[in-house]
N, C-alpha and C positions, 0 to 999 in steps of 0.2 A: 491143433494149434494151442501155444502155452497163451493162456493173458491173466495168468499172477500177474506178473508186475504192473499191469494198467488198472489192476481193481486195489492192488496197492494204496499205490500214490494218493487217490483222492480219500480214501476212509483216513490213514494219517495224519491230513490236514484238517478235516471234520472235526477228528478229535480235540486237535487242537488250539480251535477257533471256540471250540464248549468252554473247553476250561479255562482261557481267558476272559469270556465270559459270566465266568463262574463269580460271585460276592464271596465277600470273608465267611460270610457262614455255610458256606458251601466247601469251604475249603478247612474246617474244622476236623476232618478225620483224618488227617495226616499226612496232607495232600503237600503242606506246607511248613517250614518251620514255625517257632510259635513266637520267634523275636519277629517274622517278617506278617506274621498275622496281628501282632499287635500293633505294628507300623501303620496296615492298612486301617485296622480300627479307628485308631487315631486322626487318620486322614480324611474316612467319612466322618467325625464328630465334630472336625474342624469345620467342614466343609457347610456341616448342619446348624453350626453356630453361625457362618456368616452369612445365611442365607437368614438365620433369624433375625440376626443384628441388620440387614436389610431390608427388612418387613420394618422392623420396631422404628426405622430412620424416616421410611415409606411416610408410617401414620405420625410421625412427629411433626412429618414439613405440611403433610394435610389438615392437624390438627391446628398449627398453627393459619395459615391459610384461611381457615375456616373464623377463626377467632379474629383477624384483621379483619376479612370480610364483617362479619357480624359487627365490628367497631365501628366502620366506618356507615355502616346502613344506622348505628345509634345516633352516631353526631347528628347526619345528616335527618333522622324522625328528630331529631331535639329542635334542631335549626326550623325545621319546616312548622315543629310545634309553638317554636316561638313567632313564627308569621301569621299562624292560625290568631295565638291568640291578641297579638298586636291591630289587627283588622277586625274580632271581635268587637262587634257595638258595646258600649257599655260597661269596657271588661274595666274593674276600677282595682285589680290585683298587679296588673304591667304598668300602671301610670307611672311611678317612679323609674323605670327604667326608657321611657321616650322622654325625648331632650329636643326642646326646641331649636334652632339655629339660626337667624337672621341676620339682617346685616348690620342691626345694633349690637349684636352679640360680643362678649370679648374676644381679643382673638386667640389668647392663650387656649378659651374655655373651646373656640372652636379646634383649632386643632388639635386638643386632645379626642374629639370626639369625629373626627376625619377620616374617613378610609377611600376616598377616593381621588383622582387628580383633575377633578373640575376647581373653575380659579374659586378662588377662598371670595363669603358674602361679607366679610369683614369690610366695610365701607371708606372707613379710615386706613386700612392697608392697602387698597386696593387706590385708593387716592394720593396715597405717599406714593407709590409704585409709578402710579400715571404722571405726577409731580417730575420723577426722577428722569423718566425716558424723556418726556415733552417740559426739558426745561425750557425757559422762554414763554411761555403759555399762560396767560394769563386769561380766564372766566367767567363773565358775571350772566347769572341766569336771573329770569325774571318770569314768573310763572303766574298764569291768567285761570281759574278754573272756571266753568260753568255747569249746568245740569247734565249736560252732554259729553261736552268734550273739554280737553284741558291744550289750550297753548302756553307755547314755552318760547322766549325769546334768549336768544344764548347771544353774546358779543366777547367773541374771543379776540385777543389783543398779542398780536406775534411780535416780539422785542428782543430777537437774538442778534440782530443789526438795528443802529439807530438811525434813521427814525425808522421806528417800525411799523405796523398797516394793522389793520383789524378788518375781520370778517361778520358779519350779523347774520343769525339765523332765525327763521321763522318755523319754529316745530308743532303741528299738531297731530295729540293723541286723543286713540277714542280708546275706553278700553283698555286701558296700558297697551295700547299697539300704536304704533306712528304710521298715522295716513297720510300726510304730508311734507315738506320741508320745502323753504322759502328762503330766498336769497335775499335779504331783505338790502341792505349795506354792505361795500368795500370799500376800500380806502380808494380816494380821487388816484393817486401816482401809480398805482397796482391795477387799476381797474380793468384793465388792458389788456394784461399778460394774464392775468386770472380768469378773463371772460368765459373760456372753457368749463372750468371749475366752478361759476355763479350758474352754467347752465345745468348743474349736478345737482340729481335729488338726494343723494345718499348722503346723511350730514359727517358720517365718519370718516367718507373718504373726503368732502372737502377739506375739513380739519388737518387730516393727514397729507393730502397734496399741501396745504396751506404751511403745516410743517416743514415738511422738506424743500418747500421754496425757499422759505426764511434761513434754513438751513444752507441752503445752496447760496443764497447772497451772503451771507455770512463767511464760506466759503472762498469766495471771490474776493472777499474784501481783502480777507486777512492773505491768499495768494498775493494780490496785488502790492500790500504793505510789505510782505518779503521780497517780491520780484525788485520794488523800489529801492529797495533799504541795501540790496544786493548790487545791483548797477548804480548808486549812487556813491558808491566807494570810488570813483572816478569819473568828479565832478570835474575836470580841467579836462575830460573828453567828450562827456556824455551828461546832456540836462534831462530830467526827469521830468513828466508833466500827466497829470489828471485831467483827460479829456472830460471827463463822467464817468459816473457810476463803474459805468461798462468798458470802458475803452480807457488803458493806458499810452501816454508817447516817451520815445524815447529817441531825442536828436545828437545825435554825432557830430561835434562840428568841425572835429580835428578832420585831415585825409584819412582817409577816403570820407567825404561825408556821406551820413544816409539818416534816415528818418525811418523809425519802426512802431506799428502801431498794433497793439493787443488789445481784440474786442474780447468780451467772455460776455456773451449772453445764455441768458438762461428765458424757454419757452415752454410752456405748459402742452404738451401733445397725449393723445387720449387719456386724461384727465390726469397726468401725471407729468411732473416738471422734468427738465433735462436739460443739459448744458451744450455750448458750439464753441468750440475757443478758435478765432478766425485773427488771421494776420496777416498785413503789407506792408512791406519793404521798400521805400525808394532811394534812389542813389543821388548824389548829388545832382546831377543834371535833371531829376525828375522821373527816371526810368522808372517803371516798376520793376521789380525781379522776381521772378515766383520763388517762394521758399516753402510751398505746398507738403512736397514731399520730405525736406527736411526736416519742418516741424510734427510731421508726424511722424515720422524715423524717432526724433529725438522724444517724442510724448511717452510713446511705446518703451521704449529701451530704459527710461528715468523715471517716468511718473510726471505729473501734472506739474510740481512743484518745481523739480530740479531740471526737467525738461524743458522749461520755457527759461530759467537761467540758462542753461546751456545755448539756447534758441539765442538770447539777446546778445552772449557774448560771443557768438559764431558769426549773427548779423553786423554786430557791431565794432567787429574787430577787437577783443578787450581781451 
């Protein structure tokens, strides 16, 4: 049997997998021309430059890396040596740089020296500020000290409706800490509607309900003076009349008659004031008519103000 040609085929490809294999300096004896040997030269020195220029990029970004780090471990030894030596007994080199700060303090000087967002000890700032939210507030403090303990009688005078009420408090401290508080006085016409609030020991929050009562009759009043001033554009139908405080009337005497009446009380519930605006309707003959759901249809959709005009001129035919 012939098998030349099977022992052929495979040495010819042997060969030619070597010599592909082959480097430029292998290919130096004439194996190749010498434009296409300097080609390859070329191409390994590029090859060897970009692998250096990526070494030298490597240590550039590690070197700096390393230099951030190291900077920021400085600050932070500096900071920590500045804690060292501020808690140091006796260190008389950092005096100049600790700064007292109280509430006599000025308040320009304080907040130059401020880095955080606790309220400012500025005592006059902080009393303009209290001044501005709780206008109407008026404070007089009287303070008792002993060996022991210190009382403090506070008579705060609420005047954002006239006449207005005053609350008396009975405060004692031990300690600068408050053990105590005492309802000592409320105004006789308040006393009532406040009872809740006299039985509170926390004197912030009486203050604060105390506010916002004054605030709410206040409220009321000036509802009421617009409600009037609105329905009294049409005196030859409709008389205007101040039951009290709390209750306005409003009689129709043209046809249809009717008689409308607007309670707005305000009650003190878990130690917090809150309003009821309550209303009846009767028609000539005396009927009552429920207008329940109409007026809180119309409370919802307008608002307090516009909703109870809307309310009088819907009951009242206007």
């Amino acid at each position: 049997m012939d098998f030349t040609s099977d022992s052929t085929g495979p040495r010819s490809s042997s060969a030619s997998g070597v010599g592909h294999a082959r480097s430029s300096s292998e290919l130096e004896d004439g194996l190749l021309p010498e434009s296409e040997l300097k080609l390859i030269r070329l191409r390994e020195q590029r090859e060897s430059l970009i692998s250096r220029r990526n070494r030298l990029l490597q240590e550039v970004e590690s070197l700096k890396r390393r230099k951030q780090t190291s900077g920021n471990v400085g600050v932070a030894d500096a900071r920590l040596m500045d804690l060292v030596l501020l808690s140091r007994p006796g260190t008389a080199t950092v005096g100049t740089a600790v700064e007292t700060i109280d509430g006599t303090s000025d308040l320009q000087r304080e907040l130059a020296t401020k880095s955080d967002t606790l309220p400012l000890l500025n005592m006059q700032a902080r009393l303009q500020c209290l001044r501005e939210l709780y206008a109407g507030v008026e404070l007089e403090v009287e303070s008792i000290e002993d060996a022991t303990a210190t009382e403090m009688v506070v008579k705060a005078q609420f005047s954002k409706l006239r006449p207005g009420f005053h609350v008396k408090l009975k405060l004692k401290y031990r300690d600068a800490v408050l053990v105590s508080c005492e309802v000592q006085d409320v105004s006789r016409n308040d006393r009532w509607l406040l009872r809740d609030l006299v039985r509170c020991r926390n004197p912030s929050r009486i203050l604060l309900g105390c506010f916002e009562f004054d605030s709410l009759r206040e409220r009321r009043s000036a509802e009421f003076a617009r409600l009037e001033s609105t329905i009294s554009r049409y005196p030859s139908l409709v008389t205007v009349e101040r039951e009290s405080e709390t209750c306005i009337r409003f009689a129709r005497s043209a046809s249809p008659a009717a008689v409308l009446r607007v309670q707005w009380l305000i009650e003190v519930a878990d130690m917090w004031p809150s309003t009821t605006i309550a209303t009846t309707l009767v028609n000539g003959s005396g009927e009552p008519i429920d207008i329940e759901q109409i007026k809180t249809g119309l409370l919802k959709e307008y608002g307090v103000s516009l909703g109870l005009q809307e309310l009088c001129k819907a009951c009242l035919c206007l």
